[in-house]
Each structure stands twice: as C-alpha cells, then as structure tokens.
C-alpha positions as CSV (number, residue, x, y, z in Angstrom):
1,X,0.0,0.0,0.0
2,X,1.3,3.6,-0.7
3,X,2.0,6.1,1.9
4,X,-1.2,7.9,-0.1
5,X,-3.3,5.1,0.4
6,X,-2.2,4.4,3.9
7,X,-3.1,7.8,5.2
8,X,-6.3,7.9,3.4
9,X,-6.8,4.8,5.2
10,X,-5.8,5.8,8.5
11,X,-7.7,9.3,8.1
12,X,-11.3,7.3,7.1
13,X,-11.0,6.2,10.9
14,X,-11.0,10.0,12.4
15,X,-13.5,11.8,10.0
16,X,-13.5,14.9,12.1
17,X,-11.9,18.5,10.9
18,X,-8.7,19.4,12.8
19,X,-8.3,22.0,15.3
20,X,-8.9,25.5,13.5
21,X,-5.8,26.8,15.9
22,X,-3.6,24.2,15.8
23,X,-3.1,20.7,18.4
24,X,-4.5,21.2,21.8
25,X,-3.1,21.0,24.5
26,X,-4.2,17.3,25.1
27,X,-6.4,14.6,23.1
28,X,-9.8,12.6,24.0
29,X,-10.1,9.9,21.5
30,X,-13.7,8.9,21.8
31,X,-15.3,5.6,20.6
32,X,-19.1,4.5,19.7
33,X,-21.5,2.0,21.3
34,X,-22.8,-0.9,19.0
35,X,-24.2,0.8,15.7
36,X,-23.4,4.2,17.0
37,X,-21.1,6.5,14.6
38,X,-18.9,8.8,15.1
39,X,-21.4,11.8,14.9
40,X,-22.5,11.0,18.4
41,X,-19.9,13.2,19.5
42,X,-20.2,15.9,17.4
43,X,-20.8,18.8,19.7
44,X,-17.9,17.5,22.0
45,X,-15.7,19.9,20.9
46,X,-17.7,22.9,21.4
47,X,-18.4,21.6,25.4
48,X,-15.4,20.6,26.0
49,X,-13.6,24.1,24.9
50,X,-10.1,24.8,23.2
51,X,-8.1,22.7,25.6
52,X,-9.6,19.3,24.5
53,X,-8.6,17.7,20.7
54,X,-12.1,15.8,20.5
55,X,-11.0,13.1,18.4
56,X,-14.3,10.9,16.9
57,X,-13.4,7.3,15.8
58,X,-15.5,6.1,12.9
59,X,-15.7,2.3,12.5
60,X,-15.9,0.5,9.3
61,X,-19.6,-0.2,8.0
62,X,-21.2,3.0,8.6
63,X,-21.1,7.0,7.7
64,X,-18.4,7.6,5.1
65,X,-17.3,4.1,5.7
66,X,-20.6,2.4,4.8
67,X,-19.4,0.5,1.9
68,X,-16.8,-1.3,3.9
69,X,-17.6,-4.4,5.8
70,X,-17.8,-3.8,9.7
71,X,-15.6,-6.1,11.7
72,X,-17.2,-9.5,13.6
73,X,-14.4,-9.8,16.0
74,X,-12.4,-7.7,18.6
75,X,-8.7,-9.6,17.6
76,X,-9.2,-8.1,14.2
77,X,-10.7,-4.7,14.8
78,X,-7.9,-3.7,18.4
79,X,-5.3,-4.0,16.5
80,X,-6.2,-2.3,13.2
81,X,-7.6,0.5,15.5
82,X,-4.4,0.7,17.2
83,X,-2.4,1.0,14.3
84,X,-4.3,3.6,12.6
85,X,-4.2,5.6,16.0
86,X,-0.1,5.6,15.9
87,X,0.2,5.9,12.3
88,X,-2.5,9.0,12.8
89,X,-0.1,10.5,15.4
90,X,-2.5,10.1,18.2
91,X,-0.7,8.2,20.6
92,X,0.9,10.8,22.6
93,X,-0.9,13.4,25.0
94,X,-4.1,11.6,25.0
95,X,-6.8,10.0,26.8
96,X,-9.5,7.6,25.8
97,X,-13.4,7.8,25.9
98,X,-15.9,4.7,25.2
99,X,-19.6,3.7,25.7
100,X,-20.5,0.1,26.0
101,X,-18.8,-1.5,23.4
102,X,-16.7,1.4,23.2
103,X,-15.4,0.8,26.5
104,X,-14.4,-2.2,25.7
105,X,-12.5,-1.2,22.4
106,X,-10.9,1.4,24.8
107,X,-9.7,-0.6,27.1
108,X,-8.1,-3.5,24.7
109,X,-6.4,-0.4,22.7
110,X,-5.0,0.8,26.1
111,X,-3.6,-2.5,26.1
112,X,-2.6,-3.4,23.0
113,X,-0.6,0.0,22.5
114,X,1.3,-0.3,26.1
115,X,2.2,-4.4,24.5
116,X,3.4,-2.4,21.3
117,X,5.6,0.1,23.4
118,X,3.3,3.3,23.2
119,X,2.4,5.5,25.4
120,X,-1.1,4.7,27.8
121,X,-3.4,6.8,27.7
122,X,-3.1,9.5,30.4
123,X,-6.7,8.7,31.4
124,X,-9.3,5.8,30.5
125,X,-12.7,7.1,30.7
126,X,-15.6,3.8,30.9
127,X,-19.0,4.4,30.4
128,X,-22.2,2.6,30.4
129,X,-19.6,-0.9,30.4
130,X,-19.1,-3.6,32.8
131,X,-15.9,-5.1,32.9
132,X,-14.2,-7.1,30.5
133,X,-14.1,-9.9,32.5
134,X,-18.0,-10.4,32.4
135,X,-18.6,-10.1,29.0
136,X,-19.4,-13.2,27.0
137,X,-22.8,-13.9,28.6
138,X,-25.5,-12.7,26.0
139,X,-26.3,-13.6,22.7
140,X,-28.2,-10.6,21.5
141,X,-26.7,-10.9,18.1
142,X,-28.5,-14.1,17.4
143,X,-32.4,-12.5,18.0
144,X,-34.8,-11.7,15.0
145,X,-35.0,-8.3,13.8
146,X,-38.1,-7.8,15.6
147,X,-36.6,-9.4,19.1
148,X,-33.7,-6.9,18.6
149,X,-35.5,-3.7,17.9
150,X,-37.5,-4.3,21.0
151,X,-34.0,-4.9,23.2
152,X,-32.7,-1.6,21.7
153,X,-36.2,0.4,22.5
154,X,-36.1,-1.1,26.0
155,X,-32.5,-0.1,26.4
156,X,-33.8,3.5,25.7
157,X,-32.1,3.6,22.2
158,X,-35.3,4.7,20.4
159,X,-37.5,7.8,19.8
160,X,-41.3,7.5,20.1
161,X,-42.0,8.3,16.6
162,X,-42.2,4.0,15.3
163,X,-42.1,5.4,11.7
164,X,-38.8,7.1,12.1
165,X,-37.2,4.5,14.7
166,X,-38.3,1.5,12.1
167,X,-36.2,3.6,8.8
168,X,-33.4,4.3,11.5
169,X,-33.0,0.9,12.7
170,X,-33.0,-1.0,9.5
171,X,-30.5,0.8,8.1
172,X,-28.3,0.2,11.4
173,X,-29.4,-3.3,12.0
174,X,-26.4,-5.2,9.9
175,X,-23.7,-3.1,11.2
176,X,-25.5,-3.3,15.1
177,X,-25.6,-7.2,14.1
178,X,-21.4,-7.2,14.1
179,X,-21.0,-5.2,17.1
180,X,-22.7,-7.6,19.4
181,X,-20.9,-9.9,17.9
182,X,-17.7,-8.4,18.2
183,X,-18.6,-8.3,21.9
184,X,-20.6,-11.6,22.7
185,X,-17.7,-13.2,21.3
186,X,-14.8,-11.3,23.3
187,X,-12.9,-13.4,26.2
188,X,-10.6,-11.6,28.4
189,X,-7.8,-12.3,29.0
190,X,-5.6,-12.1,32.3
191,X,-3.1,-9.1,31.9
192,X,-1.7,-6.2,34.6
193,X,-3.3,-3.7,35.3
194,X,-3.0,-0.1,33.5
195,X,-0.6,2.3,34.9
196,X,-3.4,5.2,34.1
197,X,-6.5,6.6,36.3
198,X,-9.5,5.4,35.4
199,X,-13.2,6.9,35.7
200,X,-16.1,4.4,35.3
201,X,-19.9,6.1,34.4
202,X,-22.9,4.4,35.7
203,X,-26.7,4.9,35.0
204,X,-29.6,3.5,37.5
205,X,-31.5,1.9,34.9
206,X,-28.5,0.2,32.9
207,X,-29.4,-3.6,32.7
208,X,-26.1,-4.0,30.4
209,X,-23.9,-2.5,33.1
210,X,-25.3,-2.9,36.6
211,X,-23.4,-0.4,39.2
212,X,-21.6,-4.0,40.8
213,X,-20.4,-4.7,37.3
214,X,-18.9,-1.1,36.3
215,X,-17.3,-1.3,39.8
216,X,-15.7,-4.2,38.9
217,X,-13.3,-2.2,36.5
218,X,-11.8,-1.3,39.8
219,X,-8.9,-3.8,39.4
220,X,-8.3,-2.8,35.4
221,X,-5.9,-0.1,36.5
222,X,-3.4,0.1,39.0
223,X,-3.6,4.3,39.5
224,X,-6.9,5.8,40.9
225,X,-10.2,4.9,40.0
226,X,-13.6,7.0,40.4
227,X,-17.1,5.9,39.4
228,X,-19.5,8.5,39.0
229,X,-23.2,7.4,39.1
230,X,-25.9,9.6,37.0
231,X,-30.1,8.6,36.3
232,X,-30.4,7.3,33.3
233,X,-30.9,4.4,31.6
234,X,-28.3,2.6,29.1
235,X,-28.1,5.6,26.2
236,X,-27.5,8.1,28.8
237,X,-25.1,9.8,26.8
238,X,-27.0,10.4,23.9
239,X,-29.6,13.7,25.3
240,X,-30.7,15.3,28.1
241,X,-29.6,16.6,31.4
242,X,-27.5,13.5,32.1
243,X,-25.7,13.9,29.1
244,X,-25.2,17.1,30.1
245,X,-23.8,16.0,33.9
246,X,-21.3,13.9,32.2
247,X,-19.8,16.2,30.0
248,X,-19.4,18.3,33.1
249,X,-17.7,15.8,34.9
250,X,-15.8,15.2,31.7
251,X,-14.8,18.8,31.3
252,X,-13.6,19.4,35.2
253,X,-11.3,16.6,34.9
254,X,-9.5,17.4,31.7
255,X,-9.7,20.8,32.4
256,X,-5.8,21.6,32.5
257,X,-4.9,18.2,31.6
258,X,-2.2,19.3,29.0
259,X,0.1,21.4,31.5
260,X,-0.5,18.3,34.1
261,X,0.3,15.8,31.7
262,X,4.6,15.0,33.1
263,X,2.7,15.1,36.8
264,X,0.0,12.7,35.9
265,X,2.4,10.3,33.8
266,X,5.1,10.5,36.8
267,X,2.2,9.8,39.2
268,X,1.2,7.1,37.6
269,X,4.2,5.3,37.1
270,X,5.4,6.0,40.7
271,X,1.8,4.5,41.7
272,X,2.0,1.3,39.5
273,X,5.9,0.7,41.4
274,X,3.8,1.1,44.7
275,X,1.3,-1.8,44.2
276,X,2.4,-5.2,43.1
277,X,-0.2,-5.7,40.0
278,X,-2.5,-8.7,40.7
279,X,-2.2,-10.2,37.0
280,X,0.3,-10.8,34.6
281,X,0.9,-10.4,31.0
C-alpha cells in the first residue's frame, strides 16, 4: 500500500476536521456504542472548549465508511484501531473515551498500545460498560429483527416516533448485528493492570452495566479509580440533562490536563511501582 493510500486509510478512521488553531493541548479519542457512529460526538468539541482535541473514531460499516464491511471480532478490529491511532499520530498526549462496546475497544487499545511500546493513555474514561471480564454472557446478536428492535427500544435507544425508529433501525441493524458480535464473542484475558486513572460512568437503569459490574473495573488499573453514578438508563449519553452531567464531569477533569500531563504520567508510574499488580501479562 502507498503512503497515499495508507493515510487515506488511516484518516477514514477519524473523520473529524482538525483544530482550526492548531493541536490542543491534550487529546480525547472517543469511541461509539454498538451501531453508534462517530457523529455521536459531534458537539464534544464545542463543550469541551479549546483545551480538549475531540478526536471521533468512525468504524468501518457506517457514515463515510458504509461501503466497507464492519468487523465481527475484537482480535481483528484492536489491533487495526491501534495502528491507525499511531500511524494518525494520536498516541501521545491523549486520553480515551468509550460507551458500551466502546469501552471495551478502549480498554483492549489501552492495552494493545502499552504491549506495542506506546504511550497509555493519560486517562481511561468507561461508560455505560461492565468489565471485560463479564462479558461473553449474552447472545443478543443471534435475535430476529423484531426481538432486537425491542431490546434496543427497551434499552432506551429509540424515539417514540415508530415510523422514524423502524427507517433508522434498518439501516443500522447489519452493522448493530457485528458489534454484538464483536462483543458476545470477546474473552478476556488475564493481563496487569494499566498504569493510568480510570473513571467508570454508571446509570440506575443500565441492565447491560449494573453499578456492581462497572465497579468491577476497579482492578483494570493500577492508579486511581472513580465511578460516577448519573439517572439514566443505558443511552444516557445520547440527550438530556444527564448527558449534560457527564460532560461536566468530563470537562472538570481534563480541564488543564495538557500542562498536568509529566505530573500525571510521573504519578502514575510511581503509583503502578507502589502496588504489586494482581495479573500478569
């Protein structure tokens, strides 16, 4: 492939402009739910304020990418999301943001960047995710259209208006079909913990992601952890005043984050020699 073709590559996985005023001062690469796109964060930027590079991922199978087939399986689609994040440049000076499946992909990036010698991310934000090690337990990708519509509306990933919801859906509904699959089919595996802080989200009416289970990514890192708990029920991220508390809570902890960037990685690393890590790679 020519260095042409590998940037236009890379660059179909980040669709959004770049800063107007040059690199901030830090990075939040932000990754979608099953069948979500990269336009859910599209007013990030403008909440989150000059300090913050909102960086969208866009995952093959949908937007610009639509022609291209959307991946089945997470030990295809880490790695290839890694790469195009170092060839991209994004590796340094950044943190990472995911929702459901997104936190998963998240998390397995962290990883699979720290086993390739990059840099961690200087923070892993979870949301709306239990912990990798209790995934594998539902087969959601396997129901009828009808049987998965219903899951997604009871999840709170629908409007009222049916007509609307039944165009919108359809045309999601292959692309949704490979995300489950790409996390029905995940098995952790045992590896140490991440040197980087961690910040779990919660809803009250999450039946993907219980409170106990987002607690559980407690032991995923070995520098500090915070869970935040908002009402809400699985797509709390999508409208509405929790929406709203979350990108509060995101902006007060990166506010600044680019001049604390040497403390935090020092801390970090200075933490991780502190506590003898419970797994091993």
């Amino acid at each position: 492939m020519s260095p042409v073709e590998t940037r236009s590559r890379t660059a179909a996985w980040f669709p959004g402009p770049a800063p107007e005023d040059g690199p901030a001062p830090a990075r939040l690469v932000c990754i979608p739910y099953a069948g979500g796109t990269a336009s859910l964060f599209r007013e990030w930027q403008r909440r989150l304020g000059p300090e913050v590079e909102v960086v969208s991922v866009q995952l093959p199978g949908r937007g610009l990418r639509l022609r291209e087939q959307p991946y089945t399986a997470s030990a295809a689609l880490v790695p290839d999301l890694a790469s195009a994040l170092v060839e991209a440049g994004l590796c340094r000076d950044y943190a990472l943001f995911g929702h459901s499946m997104g936190a998963l992909l998240a998390y397995e990036v962290a990883c699979e960047l720290r086993e390739r010698g990059e840099q961690e991310p200087f923070h892993l934000y979870v949301s709306g995710s239990r912990a990798p090690h209790l995934y594998g337990t539902r087969e959601d990708h396997l129901l009828s259209d009808e049987e998965l519509r219903a899951l997604v509306s009871d999840l709170g990933g629908l409007e009222r208006d049916r007509a609307v919801d039944t165009a919108y859906f359809e045309r999601r509904l292959p692309v949704l079909r490979a995300d489950l699959r790409v996390c029905e089919t995940y098995r952790w595996r045992p590896r140490r913990p991440l040197r980087c802080p961690m910040t779990a989200f919660s809803a009250s009416r999450d039946v993907l992601a219980s409170a106990g289970q987002t607690e559980a990514w407690r032991d995923y890192t070995s520098g500090s952890f915070l869970r935040r708990h908002f009402q809400g029920d699985h797509f709390f991220l999508n409208d509405g005043p929790t929406r709203e508390r979350l990108l509060r809570s995101l902006s007060d902890e990166l506010a600044g984050a680019g001049a604390d960037l040497p403390a935090r990685v020092a801390g970090s690393q200075s933490a991780h020699a502190r506590r003898e890590a419970p797994w091993t790679s």
